[in-house]
Biotite code that builds the C-alpha atoms (Angstrom):
import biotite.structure as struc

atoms = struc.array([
    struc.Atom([0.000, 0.000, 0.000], chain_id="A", res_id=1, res_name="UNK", atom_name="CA", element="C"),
    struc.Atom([1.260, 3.525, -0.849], chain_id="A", res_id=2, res_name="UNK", atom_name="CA", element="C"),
    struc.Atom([0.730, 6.866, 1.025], chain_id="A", res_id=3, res_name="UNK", atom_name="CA", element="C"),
    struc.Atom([0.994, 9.654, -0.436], chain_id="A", res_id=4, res_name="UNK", atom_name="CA", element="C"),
    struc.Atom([1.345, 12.877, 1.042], chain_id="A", res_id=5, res_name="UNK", atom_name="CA", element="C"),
    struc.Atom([0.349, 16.374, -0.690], chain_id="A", res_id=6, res_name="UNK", atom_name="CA", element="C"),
    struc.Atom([2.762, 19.406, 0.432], chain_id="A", res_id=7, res_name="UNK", atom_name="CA", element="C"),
    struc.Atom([1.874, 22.530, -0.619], chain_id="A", res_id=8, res_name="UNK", atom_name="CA", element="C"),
    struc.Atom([4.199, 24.275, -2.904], chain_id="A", res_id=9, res_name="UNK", atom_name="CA", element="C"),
    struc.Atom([5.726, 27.557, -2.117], chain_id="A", res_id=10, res_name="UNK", atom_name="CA", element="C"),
    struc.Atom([4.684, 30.812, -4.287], chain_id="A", res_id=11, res_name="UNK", atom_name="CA", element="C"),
    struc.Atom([8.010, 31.140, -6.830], chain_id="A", res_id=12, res_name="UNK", atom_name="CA", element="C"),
    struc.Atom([7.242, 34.503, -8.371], chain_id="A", res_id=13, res_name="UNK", atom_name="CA", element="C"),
    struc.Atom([10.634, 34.013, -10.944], chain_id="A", res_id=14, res_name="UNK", atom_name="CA", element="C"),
    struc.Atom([8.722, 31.193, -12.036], chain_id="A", res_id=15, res_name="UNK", atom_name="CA", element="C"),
    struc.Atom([5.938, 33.033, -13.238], chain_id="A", res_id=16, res_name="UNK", atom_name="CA", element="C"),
    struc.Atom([7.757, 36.208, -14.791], chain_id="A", res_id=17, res_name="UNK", atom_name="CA", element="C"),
    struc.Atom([8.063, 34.720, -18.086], chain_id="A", res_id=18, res_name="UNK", atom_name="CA", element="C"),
    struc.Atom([4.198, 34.024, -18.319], chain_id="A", res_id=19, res_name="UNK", atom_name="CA", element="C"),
    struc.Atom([3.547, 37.457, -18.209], chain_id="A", res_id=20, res_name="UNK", atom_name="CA", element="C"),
    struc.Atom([4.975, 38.293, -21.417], chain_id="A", res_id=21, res_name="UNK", atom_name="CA", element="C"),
    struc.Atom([2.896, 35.096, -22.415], chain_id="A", res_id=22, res_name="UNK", atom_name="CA", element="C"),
    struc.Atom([-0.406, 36.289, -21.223], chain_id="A", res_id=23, res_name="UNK", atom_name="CA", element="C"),
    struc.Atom([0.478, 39.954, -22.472], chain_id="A", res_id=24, res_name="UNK", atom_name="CA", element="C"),
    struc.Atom([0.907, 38.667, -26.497], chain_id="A", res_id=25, res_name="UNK", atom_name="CA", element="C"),
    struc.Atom([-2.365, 36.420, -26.028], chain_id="A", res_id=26, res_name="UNK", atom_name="CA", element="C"),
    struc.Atom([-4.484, 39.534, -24.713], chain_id="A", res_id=27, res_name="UNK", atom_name="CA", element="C"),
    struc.Atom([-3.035, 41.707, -27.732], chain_id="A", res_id=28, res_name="UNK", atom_name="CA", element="C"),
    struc.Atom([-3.810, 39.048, -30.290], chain_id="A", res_id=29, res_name="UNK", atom_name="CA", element="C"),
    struc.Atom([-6.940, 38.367, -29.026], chain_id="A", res_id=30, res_name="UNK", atom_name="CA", element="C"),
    struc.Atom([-7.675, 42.448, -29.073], chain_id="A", res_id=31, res_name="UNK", atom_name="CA", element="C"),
    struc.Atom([-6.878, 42.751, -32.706], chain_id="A", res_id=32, res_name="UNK", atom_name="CA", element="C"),
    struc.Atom([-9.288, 39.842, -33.394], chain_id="A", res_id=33, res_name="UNK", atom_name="CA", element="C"),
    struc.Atom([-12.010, 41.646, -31.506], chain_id="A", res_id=34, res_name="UNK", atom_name="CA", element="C"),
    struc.Atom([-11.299, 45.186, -32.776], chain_id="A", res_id=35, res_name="UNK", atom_name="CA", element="C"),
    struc.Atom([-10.256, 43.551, -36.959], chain_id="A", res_id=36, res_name="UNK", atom_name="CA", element="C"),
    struc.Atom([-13.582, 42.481, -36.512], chain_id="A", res_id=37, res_name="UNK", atom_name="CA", element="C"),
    struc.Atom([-15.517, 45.572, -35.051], chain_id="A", res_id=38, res_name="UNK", atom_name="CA", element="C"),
    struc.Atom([-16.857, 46.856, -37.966], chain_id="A", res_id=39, res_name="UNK", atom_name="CA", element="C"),
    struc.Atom([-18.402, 43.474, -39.689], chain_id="A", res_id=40, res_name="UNK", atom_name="CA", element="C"),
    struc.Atom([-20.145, 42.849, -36.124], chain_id="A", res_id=41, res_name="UNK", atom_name="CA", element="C"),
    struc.Atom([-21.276, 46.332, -36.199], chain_id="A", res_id=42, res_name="UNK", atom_name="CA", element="C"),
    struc.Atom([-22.496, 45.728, -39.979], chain_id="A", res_id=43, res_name="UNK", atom_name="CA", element="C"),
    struc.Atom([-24.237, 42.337, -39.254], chain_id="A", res_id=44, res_name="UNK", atom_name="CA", element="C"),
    struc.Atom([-25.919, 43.976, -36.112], chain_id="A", res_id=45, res_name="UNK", atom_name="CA", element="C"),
    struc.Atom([-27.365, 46.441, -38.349], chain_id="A", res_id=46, res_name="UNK", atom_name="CA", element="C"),
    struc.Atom([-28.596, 44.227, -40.700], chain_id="A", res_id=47, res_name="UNK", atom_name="CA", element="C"),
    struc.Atom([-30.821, 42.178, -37.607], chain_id="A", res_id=48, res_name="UNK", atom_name="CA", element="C"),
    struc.Atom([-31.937, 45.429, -36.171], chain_id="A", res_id=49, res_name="UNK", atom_name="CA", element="C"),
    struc.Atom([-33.579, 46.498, -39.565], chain_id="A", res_id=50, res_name="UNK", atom_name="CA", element="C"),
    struc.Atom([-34.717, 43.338, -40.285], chain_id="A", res_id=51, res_name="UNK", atom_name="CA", element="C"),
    struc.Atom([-32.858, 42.232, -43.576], chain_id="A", res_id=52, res_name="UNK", atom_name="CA", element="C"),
    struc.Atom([-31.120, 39.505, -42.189], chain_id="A", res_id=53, res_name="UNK", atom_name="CA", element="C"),
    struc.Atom([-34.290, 37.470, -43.944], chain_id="A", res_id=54, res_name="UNK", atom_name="CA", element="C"),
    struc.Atom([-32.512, 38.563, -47.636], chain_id="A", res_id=55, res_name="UNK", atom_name="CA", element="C"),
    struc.Atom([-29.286, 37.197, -46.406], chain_id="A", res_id=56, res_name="UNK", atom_name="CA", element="C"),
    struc.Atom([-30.720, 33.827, -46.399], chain_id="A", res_id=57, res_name="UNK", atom_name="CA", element="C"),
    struc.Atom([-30.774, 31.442, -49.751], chain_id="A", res_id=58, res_name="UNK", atom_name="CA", element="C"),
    struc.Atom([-33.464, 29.846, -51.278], chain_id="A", res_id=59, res_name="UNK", atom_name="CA", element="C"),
    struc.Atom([-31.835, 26.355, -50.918], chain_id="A", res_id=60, res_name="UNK", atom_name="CA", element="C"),
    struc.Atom([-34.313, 25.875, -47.567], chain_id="A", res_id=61, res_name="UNK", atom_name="CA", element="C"),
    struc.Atom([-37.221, 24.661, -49.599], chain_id="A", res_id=62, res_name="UNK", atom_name="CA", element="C"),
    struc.Atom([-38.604, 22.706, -46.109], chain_id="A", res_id=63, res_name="UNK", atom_name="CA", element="C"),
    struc.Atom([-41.089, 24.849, -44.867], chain_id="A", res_id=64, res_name="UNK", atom_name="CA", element="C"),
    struc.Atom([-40.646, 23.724, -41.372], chain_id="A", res_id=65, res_name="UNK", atom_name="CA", element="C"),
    struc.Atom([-36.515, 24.257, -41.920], chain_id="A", res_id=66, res_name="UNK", atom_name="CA", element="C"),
    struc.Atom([-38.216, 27.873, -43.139], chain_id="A", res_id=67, res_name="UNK", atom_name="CA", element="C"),
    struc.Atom([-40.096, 28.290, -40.079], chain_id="A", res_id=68, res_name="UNK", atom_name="CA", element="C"),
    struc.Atom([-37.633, 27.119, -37.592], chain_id="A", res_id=69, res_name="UNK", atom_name="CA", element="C"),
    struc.Atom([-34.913, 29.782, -38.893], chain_id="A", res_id=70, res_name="UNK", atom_name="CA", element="C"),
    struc.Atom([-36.685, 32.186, -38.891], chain_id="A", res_id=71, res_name="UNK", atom_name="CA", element="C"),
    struc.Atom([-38.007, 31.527, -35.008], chain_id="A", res_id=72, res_name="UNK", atom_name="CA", element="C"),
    struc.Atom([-34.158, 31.562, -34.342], chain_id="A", res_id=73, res_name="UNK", atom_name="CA", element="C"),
    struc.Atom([-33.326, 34.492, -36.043], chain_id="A", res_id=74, res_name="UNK", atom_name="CA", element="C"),
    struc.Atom([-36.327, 36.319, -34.050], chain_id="A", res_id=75, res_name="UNK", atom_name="CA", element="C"),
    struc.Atom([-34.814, 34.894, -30.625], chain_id="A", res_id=76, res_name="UNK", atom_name="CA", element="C"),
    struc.Atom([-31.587, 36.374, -31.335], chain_id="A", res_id=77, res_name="UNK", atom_name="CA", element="C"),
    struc.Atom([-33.025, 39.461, -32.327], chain_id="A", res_id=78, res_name="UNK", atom_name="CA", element="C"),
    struc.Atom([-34.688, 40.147, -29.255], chain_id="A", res_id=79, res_name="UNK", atom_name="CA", element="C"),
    struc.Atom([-31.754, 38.635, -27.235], chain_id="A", res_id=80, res_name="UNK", atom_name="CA", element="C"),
    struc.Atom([-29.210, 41.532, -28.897], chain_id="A", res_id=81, res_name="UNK", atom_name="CA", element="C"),
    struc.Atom([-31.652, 44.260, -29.129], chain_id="A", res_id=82, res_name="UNK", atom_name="CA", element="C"),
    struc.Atom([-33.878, 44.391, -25.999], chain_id="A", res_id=83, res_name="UNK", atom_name="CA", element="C"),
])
């Protein structure tokens, strides 16, 4: 039979000074993502709010019921972003 025992480590802050630099790039790359993609979010926001986000879809859902159930989700969304 084996016991094992759990110490708690001690806080090693040079350990942890590289990460920064890490967690720094990751924040700025994931910043440039957000902002690169401002103004298409603001565009497709616009297009929901005025309602034309119908036009946007094709006419290869022939299935009334697919038909139905988009556009139920569409609504949901709608009134989820613009309340």
């Amino acid at each position: 039979m084996f016991t094992i025992f759990f110490q708690k480590t001690k806080f090693n802050s040079l350990l942890y000074e590289c990460d920064l630099h890490k967690f720094k790039m990751i924040g700025d790359t994931m910043y440039l993502k957000v902002t690169r993609n401002n103004e298409l979010q603001k565009l497709l926001h616009e297009v929901i709010k005025n309602d034309h986000l119908h036009d946007l879809v094709t006419l290869q859902c022939t299935n009334k019921k697919e038909k139905h159930k988009l556009d139920e989700n569409i609504n949901n969304k709608k009134s989820i972003y613009f309340k």
